[in-house]
Each structure stands twice: as C-alpha cells, then as structure tokens.
N, C-alpha and C positions, 0 to 999 in steps of 0.2 A: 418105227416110223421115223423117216427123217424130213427135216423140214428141210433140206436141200431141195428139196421139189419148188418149193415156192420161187425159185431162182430160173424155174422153167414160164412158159406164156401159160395162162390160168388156161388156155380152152385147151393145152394138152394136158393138163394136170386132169380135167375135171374126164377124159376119156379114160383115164383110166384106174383113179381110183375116188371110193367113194365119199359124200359130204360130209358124214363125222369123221373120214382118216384126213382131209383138209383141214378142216377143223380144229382135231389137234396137233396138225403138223404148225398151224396160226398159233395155237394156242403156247406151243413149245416154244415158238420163235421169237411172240411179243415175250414171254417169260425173260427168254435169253437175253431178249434186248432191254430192258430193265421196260416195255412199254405195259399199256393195261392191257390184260390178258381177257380180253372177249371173245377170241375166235373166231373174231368178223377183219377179215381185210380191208382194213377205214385207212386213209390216208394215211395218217401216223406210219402206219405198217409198209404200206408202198414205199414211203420214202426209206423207210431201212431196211429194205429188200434191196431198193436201187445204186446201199451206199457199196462203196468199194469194199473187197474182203477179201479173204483166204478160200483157196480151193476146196479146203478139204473141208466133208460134210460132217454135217451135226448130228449125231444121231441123239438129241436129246429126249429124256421124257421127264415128267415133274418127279420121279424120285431118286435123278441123280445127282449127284453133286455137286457144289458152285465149280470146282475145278474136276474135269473127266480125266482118267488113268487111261491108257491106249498102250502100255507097256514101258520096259524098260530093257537098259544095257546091262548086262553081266558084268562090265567092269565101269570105273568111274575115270580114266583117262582114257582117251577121245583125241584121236586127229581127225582133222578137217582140210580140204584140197580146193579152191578153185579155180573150177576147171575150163570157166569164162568170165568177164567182166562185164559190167555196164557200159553202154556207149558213152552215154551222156557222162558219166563220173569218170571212165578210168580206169586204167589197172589199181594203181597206186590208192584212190581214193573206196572202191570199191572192199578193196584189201583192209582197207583201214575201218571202215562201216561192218565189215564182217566179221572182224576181230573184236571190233568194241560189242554185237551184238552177245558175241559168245562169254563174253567176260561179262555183260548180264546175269548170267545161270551163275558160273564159276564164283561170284562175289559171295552167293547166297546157299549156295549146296555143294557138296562132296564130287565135287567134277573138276579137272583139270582139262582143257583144251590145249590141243599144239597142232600148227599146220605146217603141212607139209606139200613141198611144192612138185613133188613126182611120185610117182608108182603109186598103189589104191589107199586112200582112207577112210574112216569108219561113215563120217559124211562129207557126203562128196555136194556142193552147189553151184550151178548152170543157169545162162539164164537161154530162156527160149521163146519163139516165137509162137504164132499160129499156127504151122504146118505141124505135121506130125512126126517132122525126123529130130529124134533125140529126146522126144518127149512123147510117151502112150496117152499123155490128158495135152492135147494140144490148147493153148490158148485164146481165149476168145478178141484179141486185139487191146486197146488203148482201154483202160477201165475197166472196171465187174471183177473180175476176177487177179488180183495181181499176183501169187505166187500159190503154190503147194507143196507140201512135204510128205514123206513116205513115216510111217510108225517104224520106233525100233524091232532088228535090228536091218532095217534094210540103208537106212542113211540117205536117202536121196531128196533134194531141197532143190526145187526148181522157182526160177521166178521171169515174169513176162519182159522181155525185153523189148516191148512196144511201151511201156511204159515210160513215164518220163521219170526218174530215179535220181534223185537229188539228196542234198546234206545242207543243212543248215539254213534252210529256206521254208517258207509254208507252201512254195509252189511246186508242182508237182507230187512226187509220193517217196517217202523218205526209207530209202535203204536202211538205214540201221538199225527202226523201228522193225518194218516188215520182216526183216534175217532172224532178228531176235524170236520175234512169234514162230516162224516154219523153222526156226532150229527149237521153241520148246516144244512143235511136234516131234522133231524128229530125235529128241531125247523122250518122250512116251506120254508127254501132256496133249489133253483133248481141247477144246475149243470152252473156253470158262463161262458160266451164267452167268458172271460179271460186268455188265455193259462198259466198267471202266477199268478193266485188267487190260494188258497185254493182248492174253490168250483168251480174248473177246473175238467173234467171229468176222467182224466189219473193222476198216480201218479208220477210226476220228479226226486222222488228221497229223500234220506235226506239231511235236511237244517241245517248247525250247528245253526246258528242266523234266525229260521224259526219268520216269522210276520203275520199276515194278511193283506190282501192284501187292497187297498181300494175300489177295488171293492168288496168284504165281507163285509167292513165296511159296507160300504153303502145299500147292502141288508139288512143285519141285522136289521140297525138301521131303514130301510122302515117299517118291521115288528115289529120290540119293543121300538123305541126311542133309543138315544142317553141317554148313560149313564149319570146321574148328580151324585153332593155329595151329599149324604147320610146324611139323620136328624139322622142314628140310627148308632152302630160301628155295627152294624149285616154283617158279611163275607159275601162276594160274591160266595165262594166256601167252604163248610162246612160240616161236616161229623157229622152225629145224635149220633153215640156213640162214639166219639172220640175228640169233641169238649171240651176244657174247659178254662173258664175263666182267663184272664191272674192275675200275683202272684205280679207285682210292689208292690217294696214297694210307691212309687210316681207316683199315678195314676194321666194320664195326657188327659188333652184335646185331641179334635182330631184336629191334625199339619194343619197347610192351609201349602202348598208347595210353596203359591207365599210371603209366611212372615217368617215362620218358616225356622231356620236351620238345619242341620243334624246331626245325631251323627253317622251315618255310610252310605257307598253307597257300592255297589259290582254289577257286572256283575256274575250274578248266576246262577242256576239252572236253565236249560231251553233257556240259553240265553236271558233271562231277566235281564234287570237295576230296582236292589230292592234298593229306599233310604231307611232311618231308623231318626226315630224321638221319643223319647219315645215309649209309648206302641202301636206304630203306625208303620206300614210299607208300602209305593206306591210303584207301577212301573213306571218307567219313561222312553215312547213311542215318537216315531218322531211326536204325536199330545201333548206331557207335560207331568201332571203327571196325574195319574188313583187316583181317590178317596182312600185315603188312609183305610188301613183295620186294624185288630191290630194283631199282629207279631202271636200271637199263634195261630191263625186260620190256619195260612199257619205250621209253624215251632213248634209244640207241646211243651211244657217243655222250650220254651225260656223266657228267662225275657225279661222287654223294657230296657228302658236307655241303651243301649249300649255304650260300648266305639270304639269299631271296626268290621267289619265283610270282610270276603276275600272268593272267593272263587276258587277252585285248579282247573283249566282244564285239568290237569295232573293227577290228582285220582281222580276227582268228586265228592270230598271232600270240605263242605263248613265249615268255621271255625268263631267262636262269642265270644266275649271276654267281660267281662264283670268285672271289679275287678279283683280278682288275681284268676278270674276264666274262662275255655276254654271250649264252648264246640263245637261238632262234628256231622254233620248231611252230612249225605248220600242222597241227594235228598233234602224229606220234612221229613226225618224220623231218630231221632237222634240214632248215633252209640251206643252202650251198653259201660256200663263204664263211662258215663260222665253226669256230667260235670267233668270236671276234674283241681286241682289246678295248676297255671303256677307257674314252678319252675325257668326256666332257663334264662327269659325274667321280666321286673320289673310288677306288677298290675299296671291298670288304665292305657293303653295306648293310645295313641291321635289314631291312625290310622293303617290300616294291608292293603297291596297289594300285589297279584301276577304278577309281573314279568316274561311276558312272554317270555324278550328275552335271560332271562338265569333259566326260570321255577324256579326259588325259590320265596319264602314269605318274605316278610319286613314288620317290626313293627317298627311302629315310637312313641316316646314318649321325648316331648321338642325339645333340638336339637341333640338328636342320633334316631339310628336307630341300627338293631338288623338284621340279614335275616338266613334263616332256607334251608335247602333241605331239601323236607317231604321225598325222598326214598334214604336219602342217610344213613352215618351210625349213626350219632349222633345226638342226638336232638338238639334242639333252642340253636346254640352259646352262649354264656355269655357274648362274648366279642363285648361291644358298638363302634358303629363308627359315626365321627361326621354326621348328615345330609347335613352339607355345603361340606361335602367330594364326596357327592353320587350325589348331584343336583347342579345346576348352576342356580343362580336368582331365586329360589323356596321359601316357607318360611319355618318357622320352627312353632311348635306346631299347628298341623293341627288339624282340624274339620276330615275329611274324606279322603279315596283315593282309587282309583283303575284305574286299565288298563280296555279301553272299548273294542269293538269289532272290533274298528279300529287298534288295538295297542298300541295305545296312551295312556299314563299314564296319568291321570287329579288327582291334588290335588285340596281339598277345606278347604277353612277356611275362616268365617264368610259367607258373600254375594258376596263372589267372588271361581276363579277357576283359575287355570293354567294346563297349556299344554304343556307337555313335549316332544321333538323329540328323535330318538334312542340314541342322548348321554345325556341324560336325561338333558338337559338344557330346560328350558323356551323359547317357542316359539313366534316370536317378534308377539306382537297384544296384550299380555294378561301382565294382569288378563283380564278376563272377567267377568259378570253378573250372577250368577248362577238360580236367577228365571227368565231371560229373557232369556238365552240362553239352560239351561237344561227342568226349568218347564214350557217355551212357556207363561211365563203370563204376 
C-alpha cells in the first residue's frame, strides 16, 4: 500500500480503495512524517501532504526500515552528464550545485563520481517541464512535486523546470539539496522515516550548514561501504575535461590528518570545513576528517602550499593566498583576472579570517594583523596593528584560522587550537588538541 495516494483529491482516493487501506496509507505517512500516528487526516496531515517533495513513491509499511534499500550498482565508480541546466541558475552554477550534491555520497561511502560532458553516462540529469516530451511522468507545474529519479541501474534524475531553482537563498527551492536527494535514489536509496534526513520524502526548506543526516549515512554506506583512504590521490568528484594535474612546485605526500599540520582551514563554500595541507585538501565532518583529495580537483588553477584561505559569507567570495599572490573563486570557479599580486598587505601571510561579527577579513602575519571591508571603498589597509591589541591569551604567528558555523573564531598553530568568545579573548579550557578534537583520531 503506498501512501502516494494521499497526494491525489480524497473523493478519488475514497472511489476506489477502501477505509482501512486509507487508513493505513494515513497511518504510514504521519509515521514517515515524524507526525502522531492516528490515521485520521487532521490538519497536521494536510499540511504535510501539501509541503513540496520528491516524485517518487513511498511504499512504506511499519516494518520497514528508517532508511528503504531500492537497489544498487555493480560498480562503485559512476559518471554523470547534464544533459540541461536551470534557467534561473545557469549552466555554470547548476554544474556546480550538481557536483557538490554528488560529493555528498562520495565523502561518506565507496563511490567515486566523474562527469562527463558527451556520449552516455551511468546517470544522466534533465530538467523538465509539464508536457510529456522527454519525460514519461510529466510534471505538475510550479510546487508539489519538484524532481524524480529512476532506481538503479537505470540512472535517470529528472527535475521541474517551472520551479524556481536557487543557491544560497531561502527563496525559492534549492538545487543542491533536491540533486543530492534524487541522486541517493538513483544510487538505490528509498525515501527515509526520517522526517529530518535528506532522503525524507517532503522538502524543509534551505539549510545554510545543510549535512547528511545519519540516517543517509547509514543507508548508503549498507549499499556501498564506508568510505576508507585511498591508495591513489584520484578525486572523489571529477570532471573528464576539466580536470588537470596540480602545478606545485614541492609535490607533496598525501597529509594523514591525525599527524600532519595545516597550512590553512576555512569554513567554505557550501558550508563545508575545508583544511589545507600542501597539494592536499579534506573536509572535516562531526565523524573527523574525509580522506583528503588534491586542492585542484575541487578549486582548478590553485596551487598547494598555501599560506591562507578565508572565505566571505558576505559576497560568496573565497580568497587563497599564496606569496605575494591572491587569488579569487566564486564557488569552485575562479573569478577572471586572477591571480592577482598583493599590494596593500605584506607576502607570505601566517593566516586570513572572516569575522562575522563585524563582516570584515583579517590577515595575520607574526604579531600584526591587517583587516579589509571587501564592499567598502578602499582596499586592504596598509596600516598594521599589533595582534596582542585584537586578542586576549591568543598567540601570535599562527598556522591557520577561521570563524566556524558556530560563530566562534578558532586559531591554530602546531597541534593545538584556541577558542575565542565575542570579545575575542580565549576561552577558559584551551588550548585544545586539534587531531583529537577537530580530526576525531
């Protein structure tokens, strides 16, 4: 019995099947929806019948499991093609939402994605309209329904292109969440009991600091393993004509996160914690750090060895510093014009943070610091100020820094960290441990 019926008008339901299959099709549905399970359609119910969701039906009943199995792929590398874009986003930006969804799976299980931009791949994503060309489930227009996926191994990931398809806004309905859900259909997960997974059947909404849930984890990882480290630097997410080998001149090992230190951390693009280690770059999740990958697979034309990286929640703007040079990427996609040389700030700086409680950038180098408004009228200050002026019990010549998604500004340098409160003094407890408290090891 599937509770996709309830998505139809009740006086068709009730012609054709009967009040207990109603009943428990109510009954599955509040279950699903974390709502009280009475089997009476009361308000509560209506209104999460009417929120927006995924096409594809539920076939639940109460002895399945929080995360449903729908099948899987025979192999664990995966290309992907898109085969249309968003109006609203773009090529470019759609490109980029569809890539970060797939690197959701990829952080957490035994899957490698690479797309490819001609001839057939294993899934292929479209977006479509109402009409029925190009799509056998045509779409019901603006709302209810915004995308669907096919079970493996067929690969097919369609989404409504009457919808309004947005990044980094709560308005409208956000591409990289919805991709992420209809590709863990179409890698063999079902629709989760979960009301606050992913692969929950209704969309909530945009998440600034969106994660997987653990219930995702854990279907996933039923179907393809738990990800390990890698014998090879081969990307987890990778693009067939657009990949190319990184430029170091000091090609380096690949970092272990529980021995190695950092040469930079940011809270970035996506709401991701990216450290940086030579030609290496991890994310680092409430389970440690993700097997590190090398920086130009994600960020094209950057070098390793970094000295800093920051990134702006204010323009969207991430910035990489490297010697007496700067550059600028928009996303994973660098701005035109750069790298560009720092004039107003010294080369080789220890560390770069934004500051969210008064939106500007700080460069730190020994014991000054430097800070910037990106929209105000004058570029990067010249004029330095001591770091003992700005912090209280912090140190000076730092390793790394940034503000997390808690607010809190964390400096690091060597195997340790501190923790700053809003008047930027050191928090009593720290320093702290940074591979037992950041990398979980």
């Amino acid at each position: 019995m599937q509770f996709s019926l309830l998505h139809k008008p009740l006086e068709q339901v009730t012609g054709y099947f009967t009040k207990e299959e109603i009943a428990n099709a109510v009954r599955s549905f509040q279950m699903a929806s974390g709502l009280p399970v009475t089997g009476q359609v009361d308000s509560a119910t209506l209104t999460q019948i009417r929120q927006p969701r995924c096409g594809v039906e539920d076939p639940f009943n109460e002895r399945t499991f929080k995360y449903q199995l729908l099948g899987r792929w025979r192999k664990k590398h995966l290309t992907y093609r898109v085969h249309s874009y968003s109006e609203d986003l773009g090529a470019a930006a759609t490109r980029t939402a569809i890539q970060a969804a797939f690197k959701y799976w990829s952080d957490v299980a035994q899957l490698t994605f690479q797309e490819v931009r001609a001839g057939r791949a294993d899934i292929r994503l479209s977006f479509h309209g109402s009409t029925p060309w190009g799509c056998s489930r045509p779409f019901d227009g603006n709302g209810h329904v915004l995308a669907h996926a096919d079970i493996p191994e067929l690969g097919t990931v369609h989404f409504d292109s009457d919808e309004d398809w947005t990044e980094g806004t709560p308005r409208g309905v956000n591409l990289r969440i919805i991709a992420a859900h209809e590709i863990g259909h179409a890698l063999g997960l079902g629709h989760s009991r979960h009301p606050a997974a992913l692969m929950a059947p209704t969309y909530t909404g945009y998440q600034t600091r969106f994660r997987l849930h653990p219930d995702d984890i854990k279907g996933i990882q039923a179907l393809y393993g738990k990800r390990t480290m890698p014998t090879t630097t081969t990307a987890t997410v990778t693009s067939a004509l657009t990949t190319h080998p990184a430029t170091s001149l000091r090609p380096s090992k690949v970092p272990d996160p529980c021995k190695d230190g950092l040469d930079a951390i940011m809270l970035g693009p996506y709401d991701k914690t990216y450290a940086f280690r030579g030609d290496y770059v991890w994310t680092v999740t409430d389970f440690g750090a993700n097997p590190p990958l090398k920086i130009q697979s994600l960020w094209k034309g950057l070098p390793g060895w970094l000295d800093a990286a920051v990134h702006s929640p204010r323009t969207g703007r991430t910035y990489f510093f490297k010697g007496s040079k700067l550059w600028r990427y928009r996303g994973f996609k660098m701005d035109p014009g750069y790298p560009k040389l720092l004039t107003r700030i010294p080369p080789k700086i220890d560390a770069a943070v934004y500051w969210a409680r008064n939106k500007k950038l700080f460069f730190f180098k020994g014991t000054e610091y430097w800070q910037w408004d990106e929209l105000g009228w004058s570029p990067f200050t010249s004029h330095a100020r001591k770091i003992s002026s700005l912090f209280s019990g912090a140190p000076s010549h730092l390793d790394a820094a940034f503000t997390w998604e808690n607010g809190k500004m964390y400096l690091f340098k060597g195997q340790k960290y501190w923790r700053l409160n809003d008047q930027l003094r050191v928090e009593r407890g720290y320093p702290l441990s940074t591979t037992e408290r950041w990398m979980n090891c």
